[in-house]
C-alpha positions in Angstrom: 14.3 -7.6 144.4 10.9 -8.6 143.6 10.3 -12.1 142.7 9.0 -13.3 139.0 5.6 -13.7 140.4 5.4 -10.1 141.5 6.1 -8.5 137.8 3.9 -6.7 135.5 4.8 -8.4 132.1 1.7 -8.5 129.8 0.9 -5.1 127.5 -2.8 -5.6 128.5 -1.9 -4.6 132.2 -0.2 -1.9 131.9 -2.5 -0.3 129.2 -5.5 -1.4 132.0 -3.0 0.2 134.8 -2.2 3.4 132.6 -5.6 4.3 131.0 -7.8 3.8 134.1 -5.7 3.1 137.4 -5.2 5.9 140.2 -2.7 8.2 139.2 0.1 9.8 141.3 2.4 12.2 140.2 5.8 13.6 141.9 8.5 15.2 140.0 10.5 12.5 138.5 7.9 10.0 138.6 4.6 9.1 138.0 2.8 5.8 139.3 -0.7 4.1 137.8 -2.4 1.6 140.6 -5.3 -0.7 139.1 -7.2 -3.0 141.8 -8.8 -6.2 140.1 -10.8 -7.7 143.2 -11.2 -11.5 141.4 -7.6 -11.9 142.1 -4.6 -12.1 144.4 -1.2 -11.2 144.5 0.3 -7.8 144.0 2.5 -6.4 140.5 4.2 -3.8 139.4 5.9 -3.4 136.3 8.1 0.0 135.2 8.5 2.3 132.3 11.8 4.5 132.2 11.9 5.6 128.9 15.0 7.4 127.0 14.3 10.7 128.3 15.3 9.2 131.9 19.1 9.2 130.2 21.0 6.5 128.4 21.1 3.0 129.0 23.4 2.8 131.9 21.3 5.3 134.2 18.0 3.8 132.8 19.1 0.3 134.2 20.2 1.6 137.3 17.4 3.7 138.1 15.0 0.8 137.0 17.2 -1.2 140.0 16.8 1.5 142.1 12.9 1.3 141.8 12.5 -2.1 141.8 14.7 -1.8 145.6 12.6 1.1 146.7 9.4 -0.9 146.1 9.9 -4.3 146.7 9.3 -4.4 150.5 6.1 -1.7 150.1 4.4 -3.9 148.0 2.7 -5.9 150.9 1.5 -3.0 151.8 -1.1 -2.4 148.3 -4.4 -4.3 148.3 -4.8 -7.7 147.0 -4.7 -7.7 143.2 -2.8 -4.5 142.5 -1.4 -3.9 138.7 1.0 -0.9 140.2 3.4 0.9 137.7 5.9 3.4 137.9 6.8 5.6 134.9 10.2 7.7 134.8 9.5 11.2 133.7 13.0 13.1 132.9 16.7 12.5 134.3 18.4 14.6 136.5 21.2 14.3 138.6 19.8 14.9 142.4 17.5 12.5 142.0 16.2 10.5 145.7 14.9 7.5 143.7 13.9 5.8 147.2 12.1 9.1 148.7 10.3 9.5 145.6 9.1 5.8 145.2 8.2 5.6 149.0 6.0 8.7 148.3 4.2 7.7 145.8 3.7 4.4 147.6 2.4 5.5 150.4 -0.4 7.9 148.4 -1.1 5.5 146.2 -2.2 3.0 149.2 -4.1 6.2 150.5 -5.9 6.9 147.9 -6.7 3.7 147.4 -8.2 2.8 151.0 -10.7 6.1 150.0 -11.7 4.8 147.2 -12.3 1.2 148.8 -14.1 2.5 151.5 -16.4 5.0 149.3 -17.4 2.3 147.3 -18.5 -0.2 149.9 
């Protein structure tokens, strides 16, 4: 899964990741990307909240997250703060499709706003 030194674990990076990060939504999930240049190493971090179900499917649909992401996380720019947020539960839900998604716009969008900048 990912290792201790890829986790999003201080409140002052996921408020930073929230309140002004990329945003990407789809329609269980929504994921925040923040890129601090100064520093190395990718995170991510996740917020499944009650209204995902009880504790049981919270847990499992954190591991299914966590499984989804961990070998797209190469794949982000050097100091990424990435966090995904489950939305609402239901029962048809393709955890891995959904994560790889929002992955793969989240690099995208991203790279444009990398390359606008310089």
């Amino acid at each position: 899964m990912l290792p201790v030194s890829a986790r999003l674990t201080s409140p002052q990076d996921f408020a930073r990741t929230t309140k002004s990060g990329l945003r990407v939504t789809t329609q269980h999930f929504v994921g925040y990307l923040h890129v601090q240049p100064a520093t190395t190493g990718r995170r991510a971090g996740l917020i499944i909240g009650k209204s995902v179900g009880g504790s049981v499917r919270r847990h499992r649909v954190s591991r299914q997250i966590r499984h989804a992401l961990a070998p797209r996380l190469s794949k982000f720019p050097e100091g990424s703060l990435i966090v995904i947020r489950g939305l609402k539960a239901s029962g048809s839900v393709d955890v891995h499709t959904e994560i790889n998604e929002i992955a793969n716009r989240l690099i995208e969008r991203a790279a444009k706003r990398m390359a606008s900048a310089q």
